[in-house]
N, C-alpha and C positions, 0 to 999 in steps of 0.2 A: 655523665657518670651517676649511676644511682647512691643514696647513702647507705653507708657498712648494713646496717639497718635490715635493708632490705636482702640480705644473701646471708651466709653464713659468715660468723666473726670469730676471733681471734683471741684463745683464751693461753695467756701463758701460766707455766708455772716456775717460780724460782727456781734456781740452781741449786746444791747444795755447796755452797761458799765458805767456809768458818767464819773469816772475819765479815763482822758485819756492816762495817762502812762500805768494805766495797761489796758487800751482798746491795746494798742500795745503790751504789755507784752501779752497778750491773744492770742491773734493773732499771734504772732511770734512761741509761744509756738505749735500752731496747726498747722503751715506749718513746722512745722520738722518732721511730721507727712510723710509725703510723696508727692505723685504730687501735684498741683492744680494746675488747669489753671487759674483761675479769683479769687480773692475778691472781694465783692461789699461792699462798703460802705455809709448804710443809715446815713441820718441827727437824726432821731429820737427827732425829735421835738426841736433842741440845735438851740439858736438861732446863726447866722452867723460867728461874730466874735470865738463863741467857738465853733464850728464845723469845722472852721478853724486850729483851733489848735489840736485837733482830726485828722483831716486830714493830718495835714502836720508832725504826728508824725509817722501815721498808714501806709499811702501811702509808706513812702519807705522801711521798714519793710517788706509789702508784695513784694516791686520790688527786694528788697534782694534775697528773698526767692524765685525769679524766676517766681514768679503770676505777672499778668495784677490788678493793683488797679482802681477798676471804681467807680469812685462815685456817689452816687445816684440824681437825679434830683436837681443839683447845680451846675453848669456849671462852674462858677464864683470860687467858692471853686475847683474843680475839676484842674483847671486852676493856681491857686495859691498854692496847692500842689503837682504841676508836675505831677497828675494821670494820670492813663494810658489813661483813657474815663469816659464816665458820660453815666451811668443807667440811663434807663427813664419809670418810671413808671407811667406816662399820657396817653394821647390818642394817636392817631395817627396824629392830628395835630399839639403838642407838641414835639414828636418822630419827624417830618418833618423839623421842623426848628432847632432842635439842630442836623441833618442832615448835612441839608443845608451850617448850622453855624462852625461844628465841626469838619466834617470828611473831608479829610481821617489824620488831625493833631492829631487825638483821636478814638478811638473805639466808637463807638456809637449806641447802642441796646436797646432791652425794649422790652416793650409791655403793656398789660391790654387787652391783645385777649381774647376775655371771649367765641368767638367760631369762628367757621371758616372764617363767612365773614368778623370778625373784625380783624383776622388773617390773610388773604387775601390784606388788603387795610395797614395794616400795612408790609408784602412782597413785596407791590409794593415800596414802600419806599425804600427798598435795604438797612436795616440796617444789622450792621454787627451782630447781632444774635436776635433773637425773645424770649422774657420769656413768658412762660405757667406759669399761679399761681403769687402771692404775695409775698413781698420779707419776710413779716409777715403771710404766710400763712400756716407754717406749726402749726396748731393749732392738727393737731391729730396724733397717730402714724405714721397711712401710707400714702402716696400722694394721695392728691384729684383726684377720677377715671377721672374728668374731663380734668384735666392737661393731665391726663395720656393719655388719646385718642387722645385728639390736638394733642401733642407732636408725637408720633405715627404715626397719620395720614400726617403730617406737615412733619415729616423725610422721609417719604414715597416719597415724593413728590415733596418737594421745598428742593433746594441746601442750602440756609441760614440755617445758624446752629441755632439749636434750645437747651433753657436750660427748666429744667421744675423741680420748685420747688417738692422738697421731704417731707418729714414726719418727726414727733419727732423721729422715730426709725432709728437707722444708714439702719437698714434692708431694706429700704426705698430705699436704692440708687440703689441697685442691679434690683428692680420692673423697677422703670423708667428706667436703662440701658437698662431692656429686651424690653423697644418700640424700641429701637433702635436711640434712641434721643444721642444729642451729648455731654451735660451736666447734670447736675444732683445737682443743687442748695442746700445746709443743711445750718441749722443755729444751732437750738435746737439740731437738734439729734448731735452735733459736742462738741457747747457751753455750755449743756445744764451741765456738772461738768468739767468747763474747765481746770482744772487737766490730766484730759483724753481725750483731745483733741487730742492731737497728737496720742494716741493710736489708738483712732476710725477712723481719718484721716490715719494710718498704715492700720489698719485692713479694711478699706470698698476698700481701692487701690489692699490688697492683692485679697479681692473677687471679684472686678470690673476684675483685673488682669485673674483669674480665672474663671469667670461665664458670665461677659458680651459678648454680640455677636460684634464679629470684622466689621469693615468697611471694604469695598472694596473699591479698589483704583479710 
């Protein structure tokens, strides 16, 4: 078996839960599942002080479990629960200055590339990875063809590692590993009876294991 490493891996993103113990209890439950490199952790609308508290139960949970915790466009929260970086789902001039601001004490990635030139001008940026799609964007089974082709295209070509939101169906992650992209973002298709989280988290690692195309060195 080669390691996660070498193929495409497994970037979840939280559910949106209220209570935040079992936002963590969810979460913990689905990295025993198997690899994952990242969590991202949206705000979902919670205003600061309890997003706060979300965060700072959630964040080390995932760092337990060996993930990167990033939180999503909160720097401040991100900052006050030792996560690993902060998601940034703005433009490319928002993405510049939590750049500027953050790195290299933090992971700091994003996007809203909705096509190449806007993909382009967010690569000169030199963040440490690029997301195709919405962190709310898996609204249908299988990923938006459009992610799909950035993502693709973008691996093709630029070194920055690219993630590219998936679909409500686990089935979903195996499509985007075949662009050859280097993450493969779920939320739904993981959260969606999170009971069986860990399982699908088992089972998309044993087929990514299986069926996705290897990297070269």
């Amino acid at each position: 078996m080669t390691a996660p490493e070498d193929r495409c891996r497994l970037v979840l993103i939280v559910p949106d839960i209220a209570d935040a113990t079992e936002k963590a209890r969810v979460v913990g439950d689905a990295l025993k599942g198997g690899d994952v490199a990242s969590v991202i952790l949206p705000q979902y609308g919670l205003d600061d002080s309890v997003f706060q508290k979300h965060a700072e139960l959630v964040v080390p949970v995932i760092q337990d479990a060996g993930a990167a915790a990033l939180v999503a466009d909160n720097s401040r929260i991100a900052g006050r629960a030792k996560a690993d970086g902060l998601h940034v789902s703005g433009n490319a001039a928002t993405l510049a200055e939590a750049i500027e601001k953050h790195v290299p004490k933090m992971i700091v990635g994003g996007g809203n590339a909705m096509d190449r030139h806007h993909a382009l001008e967010i690569g000169e940026l030199q963040p440490d990875y690029i997301f195709f799609g919405k962190l709310d964007g898996d609204i249908k089974p299988e990923a938006h063809n459009k992610n799909l082709a950035l993502g693709e295209w973008w691996s093709a070509m630029i070194d920055i590692p690219c993630i590219v939101m998936g679909g409500q169906d686990p089935a979903s992650a195996l499509v985007v590993a075949a662009t050859g992209v280097e993450f493969v973002a779920l939320r739904e298709a993981v959260f969606a009876d999170p009971a069986m989280a860990a399982t699908i988290v088992a089972r998309i690692n044993a087929e990514l294991d299986e069926k996705a195309p290897r990297f070269e060195d």
